[in-house]
C-alpha positions in Angstrom: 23.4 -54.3 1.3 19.6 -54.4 2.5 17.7 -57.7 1.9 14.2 -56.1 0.1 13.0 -60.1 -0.4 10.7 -59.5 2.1 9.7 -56.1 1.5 8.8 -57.1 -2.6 7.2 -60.6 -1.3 4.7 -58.6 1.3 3.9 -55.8 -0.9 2.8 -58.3 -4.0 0.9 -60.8 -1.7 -0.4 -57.8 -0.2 -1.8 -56.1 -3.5 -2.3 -59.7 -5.3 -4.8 -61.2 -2.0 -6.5 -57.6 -1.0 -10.2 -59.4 -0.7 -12.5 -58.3 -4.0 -9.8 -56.8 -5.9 -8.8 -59.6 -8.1 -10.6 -62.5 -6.2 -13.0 -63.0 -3.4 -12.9 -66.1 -1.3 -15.9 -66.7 -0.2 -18.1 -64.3 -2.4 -21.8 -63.0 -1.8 -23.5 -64.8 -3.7 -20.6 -68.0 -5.1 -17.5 -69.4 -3.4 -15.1 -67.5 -5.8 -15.7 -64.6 -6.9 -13.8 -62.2 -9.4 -13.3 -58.6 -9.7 -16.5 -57.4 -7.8 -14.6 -54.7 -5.1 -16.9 -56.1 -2.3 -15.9 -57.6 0.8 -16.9 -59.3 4.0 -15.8 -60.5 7.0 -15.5 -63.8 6.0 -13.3 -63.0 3.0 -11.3 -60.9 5.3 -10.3 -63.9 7.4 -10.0 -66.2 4.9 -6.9 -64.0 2.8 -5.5 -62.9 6.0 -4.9 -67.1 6.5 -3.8 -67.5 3.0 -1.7 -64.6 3.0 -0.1 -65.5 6.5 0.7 -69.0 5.2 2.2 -67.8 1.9 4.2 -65.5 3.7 5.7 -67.9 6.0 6.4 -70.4 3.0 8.3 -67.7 0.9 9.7 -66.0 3.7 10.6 -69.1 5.8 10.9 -71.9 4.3 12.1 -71.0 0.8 13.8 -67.8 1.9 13.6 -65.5 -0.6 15.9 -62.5 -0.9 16.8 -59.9 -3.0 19.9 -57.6 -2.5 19.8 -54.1 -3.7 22.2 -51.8 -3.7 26.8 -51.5 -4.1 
């Protein structure tokens, strides 16, 4: 059996915190911004930190797995 917990927790943080898709922390012009497919630098660090931190809380400290397969 192969533990995909990981894999599924990355992939959705991943797709979920990708600056401007969905939100944009810090925007252009506000401090949240939604939907406006822009980035910056800024924004860049700012989900990488957010999405580091979520992924050691899932991963780590909750431990999240999911087992597919006979």
């Amino acid at each position: 059996m192969s533990d995909w917990g990981p894999v599924f927790v990355a992939v959705v943080l991943f797709i979920l915190l990708t600056p401007g898709l969905l939100i944009q922390v810090p925007g252009k012009s506000k401090a949240i911004e939604f939907g406006n497919f822009q980035t910056s630098g800024v924004s860049i660090l700012v989900h990488s930190i957010i999405y580091f931190a979520l992924i050691c809380i899932l991963l780590l400290a909750i431990g999240i797995h999911m087992y597919v397969g006979s």
